[in-house]
ZAMARGU-4260 file (C-alpha; in steps of 0.2 Angstrom, whole numbers, plus 5000, padded with zeros to 4 digits):
<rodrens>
0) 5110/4532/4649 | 5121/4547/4656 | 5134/4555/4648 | 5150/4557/4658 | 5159/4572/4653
5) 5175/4567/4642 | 5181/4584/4645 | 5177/4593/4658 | 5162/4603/4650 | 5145/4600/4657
10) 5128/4606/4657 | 5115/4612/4646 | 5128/4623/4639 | 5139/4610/4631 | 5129/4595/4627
15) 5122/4591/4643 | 5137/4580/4650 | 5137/4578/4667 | 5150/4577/4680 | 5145/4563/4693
20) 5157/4552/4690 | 5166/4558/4677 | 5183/4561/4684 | 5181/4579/4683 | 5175/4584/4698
25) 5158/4581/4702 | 5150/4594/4702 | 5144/4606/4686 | 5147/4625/4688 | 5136/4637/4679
30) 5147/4641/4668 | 5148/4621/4661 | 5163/4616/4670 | 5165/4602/4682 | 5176/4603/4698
35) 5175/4601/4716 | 5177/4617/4724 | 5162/4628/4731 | 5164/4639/4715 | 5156/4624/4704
40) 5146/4617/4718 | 5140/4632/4725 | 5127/4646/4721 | 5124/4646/4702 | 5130/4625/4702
45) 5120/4614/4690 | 5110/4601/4699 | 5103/4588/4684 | 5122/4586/4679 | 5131/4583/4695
50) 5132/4585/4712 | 5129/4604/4721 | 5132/4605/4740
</rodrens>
């Protein structure tokens, strides 16, 4: 079962949540934040908890 981010905080970071889905954005920046710009999907973007382009 995944664990939709309740928060905005993702990744191995903060608990693993993950940002697919969640309403947050989905994609997990590396600093454990979901969003939707190219600063959380881009160079450094978590891929096993959301999206990364």
């Amino acid at each position: 079962a995944s664990s939709l981010s309740q928060n905005g905080l993702c990744g191995a970071d903060n608990g693993g949540w993950i940002c697919a889905g969640s309403g947050w954005g989905d994609c997990c920046s590396s600093y454990g934040y979901c969003g939707t710009s190219n600063a959380y999907c881009g160079s450094g973007c978590q891929s096993d908890f959301g999206d990364c382009s």
